[in-house]
Each structure stands twice: as C-alpha cells, then as structure tokens.
C-alpha positions as CSV (number, residue, x, y, z in Angstrom):
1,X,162.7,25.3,101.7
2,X,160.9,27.9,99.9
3,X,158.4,29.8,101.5
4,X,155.8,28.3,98.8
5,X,157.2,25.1,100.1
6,X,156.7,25.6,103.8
7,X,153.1,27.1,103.4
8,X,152.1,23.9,101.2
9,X,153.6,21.7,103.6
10,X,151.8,23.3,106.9
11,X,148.8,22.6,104.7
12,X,149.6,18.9,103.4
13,X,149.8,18.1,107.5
14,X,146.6,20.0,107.9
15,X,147.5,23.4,109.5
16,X,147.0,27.2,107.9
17,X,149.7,30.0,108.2
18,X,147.8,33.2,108.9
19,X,148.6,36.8,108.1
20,X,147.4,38.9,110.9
21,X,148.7,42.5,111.5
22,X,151.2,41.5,114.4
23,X,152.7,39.0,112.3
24,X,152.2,35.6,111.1
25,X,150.3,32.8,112.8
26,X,150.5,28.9,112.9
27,X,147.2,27.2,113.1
28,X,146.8,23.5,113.4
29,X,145.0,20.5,114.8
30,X,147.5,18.7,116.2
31,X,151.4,19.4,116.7
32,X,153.3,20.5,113.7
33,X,156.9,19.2,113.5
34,X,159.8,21.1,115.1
35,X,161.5,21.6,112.0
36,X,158.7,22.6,110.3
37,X,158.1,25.5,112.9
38,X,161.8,26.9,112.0
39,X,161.3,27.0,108.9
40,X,158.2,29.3,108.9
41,X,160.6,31.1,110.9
42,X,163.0,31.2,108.8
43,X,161.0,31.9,105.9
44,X,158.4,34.6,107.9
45,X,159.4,37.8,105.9
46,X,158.9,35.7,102.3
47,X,156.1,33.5,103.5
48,X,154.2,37.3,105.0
49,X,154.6,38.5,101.2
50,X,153.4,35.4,99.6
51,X,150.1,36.0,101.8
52,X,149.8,39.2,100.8
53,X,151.4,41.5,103.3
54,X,152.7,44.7,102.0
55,X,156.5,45.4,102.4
56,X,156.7,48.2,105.1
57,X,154.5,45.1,107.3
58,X,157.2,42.7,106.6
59,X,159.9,45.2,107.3
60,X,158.5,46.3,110.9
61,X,158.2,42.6,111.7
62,X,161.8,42.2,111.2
63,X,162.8,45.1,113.1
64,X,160.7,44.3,115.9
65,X,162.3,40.7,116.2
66,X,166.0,42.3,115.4
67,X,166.0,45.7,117.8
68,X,166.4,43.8,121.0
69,X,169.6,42.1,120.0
70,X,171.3,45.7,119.0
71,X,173.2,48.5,121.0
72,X,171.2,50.7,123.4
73,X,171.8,53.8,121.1
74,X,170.4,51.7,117.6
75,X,167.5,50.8,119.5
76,X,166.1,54.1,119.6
77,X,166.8,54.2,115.8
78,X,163.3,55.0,113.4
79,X,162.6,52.3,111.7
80,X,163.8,53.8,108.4
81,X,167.1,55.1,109.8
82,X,167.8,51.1,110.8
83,X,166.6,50.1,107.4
84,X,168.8,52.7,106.0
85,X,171.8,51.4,108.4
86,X,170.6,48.0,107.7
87,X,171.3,48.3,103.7
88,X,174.2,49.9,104.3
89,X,175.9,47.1,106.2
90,X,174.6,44.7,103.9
91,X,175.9,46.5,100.8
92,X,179.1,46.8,103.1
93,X,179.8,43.5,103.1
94,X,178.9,42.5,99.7
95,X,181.4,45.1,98.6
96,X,184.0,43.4,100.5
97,X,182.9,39.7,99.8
98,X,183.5,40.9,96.1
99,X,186.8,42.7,96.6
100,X,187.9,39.1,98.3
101,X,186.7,37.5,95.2
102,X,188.5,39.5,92.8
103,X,191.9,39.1,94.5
C-alpha cells in the first residue's frame, strides 16, 4: 500500500494522519485496524513527505527510530555521518545484488 493509499484509507474509516514536528500522529474516533497501523508504519517516511515534511524531518525520524538497534560506537554517529554510512551500505549491496545478477 502506497502511502497515498494508507492516508486515504485512515480517512475513509474516519481518522486523520497528522504531521507534527516529533513525527507523525494517528488521530481517530474509534480503533483503527491493526494492520492499518503497520502500514502507516511502514509507510511513515513517504506518508511524512506527502504531508509536507521537508526531507532532513523525515530523515531524523528515521534515525531516531534506527540508532537504538546499532553498535554503541554508530550511535554516537551525526546524523549525516550515519546517512553517509547508511548510503553507503545501501549502495554496497546493490553493487553486489547486481554483480549476482550478471553472473
């Protein structure tokens, strides 16, 4: 699900998503489904855009939510040496993803 689709389908089962600065927040009047509540999980980072968060926001979300599961010493990383570290990896593996590929 898109994070279009998961705004639009808080809203069709009358609840808002809000952007506020800590992050994103469910609003509803009654329970919204369990799987529904992933998915804006799932989704935060796109659905924090699509409200109009600028990108370093979204960004320092992530790494909030992704520092605790690290090593002691990455913890203490700046934010933009992880991002850096981050795109690294990411491009690491894509590199070899593609090297399987081609073999």
């Amino acid at each position: 699900m898109s994070a279009l689709e998961v705004i639009r389908r808080v809203e069709t089962l009358g609840g808002r998503v809000l952007l506020e600065p800590d992050g994103l927040r469910l609003q509803a009047t009654s329970p919204l489904p369990d799987d529904l509540i992933a998915a804006v999980g799932k989704e935060k980072v796109a659905i924090m855009l699509a409200l109009g968060a600028p990108l370093n926001t979204a960004i320092t979300s992530v790494l909030a939510e992704l520092r605790p599961h690290l090593p002691p010493a990455l913890r203490k990383l700046p934010d933009e040496r992880l991002i850096v570290l981050i795109n690294w990896s990411i491009m690491a593996a894509f590199d070899r993803a593609i090297m399987k590929v081609g073999r």
